[in-house]
C-alpha positions, 0 to 999 in steps of 0.5 A: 273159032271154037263152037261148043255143041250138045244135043238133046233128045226130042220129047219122046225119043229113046235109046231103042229109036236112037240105036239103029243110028249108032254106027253112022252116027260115031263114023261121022264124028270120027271122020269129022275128028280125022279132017280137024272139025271136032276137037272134043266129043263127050257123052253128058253126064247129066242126061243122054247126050253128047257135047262136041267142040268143033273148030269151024269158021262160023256157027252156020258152018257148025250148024251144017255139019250137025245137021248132016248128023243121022241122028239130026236128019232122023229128026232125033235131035235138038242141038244147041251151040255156044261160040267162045273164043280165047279169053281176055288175057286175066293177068291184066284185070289183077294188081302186079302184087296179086298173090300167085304163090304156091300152093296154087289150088287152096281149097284143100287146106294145109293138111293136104 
């Protein structure tokens, strides 16, 4: 199963209380990314942060594994997690005359 984590900063907490954590803190990821646990790592965009895709068996698995984060044992860190599994397969919601045809991305328009 796929399980889609991201993490928060406890109020309070700066990138001067996070940096001494900074090395340990990507050797796990890596080493976790090395044995096929986390599939993705990202940082946010929207605020200090990172989102992790694990494939993990179960959501207490993933919480084990995010709970050995230096950062989450330093107190740091708020994660949270989304379980998503495969899609319903879409082309069974749609009538077989369904227009599929190209162009398949229509919002640019016909001058693109």
């Amino acid at each position: 199963m796929k399980i889609i984590a991201y993490d928060r900063f406890k109020p309070g907490v700066t990138m001067d209380d996070v940096q001494p954590y900074l090395k340990d803190e990507v050797s796990n990821v890596w080493r976790l990314w090395k044995a096929g646990i986390v599939r993705e790592n990202y940082a946010r965009a929207d605020e200090p942060g990172v989102v992790i895709v694990f494939e993990c068996d179960t959501v207490d698995t993933c919480r084990r594994y995010l709970d050995d984060f230096p950062l989450s044992k330093a107190g740091l860190l708020d994660w949270f997690t989304i379980a998503v599994d495969a899609p319903w397969p879409i082309e069974n919601l749609f009538a077989a005359g369904l227009d599929i045809g190209e162009p398949f991305d229509r919002t640019l328009g016909s001058n693109a």
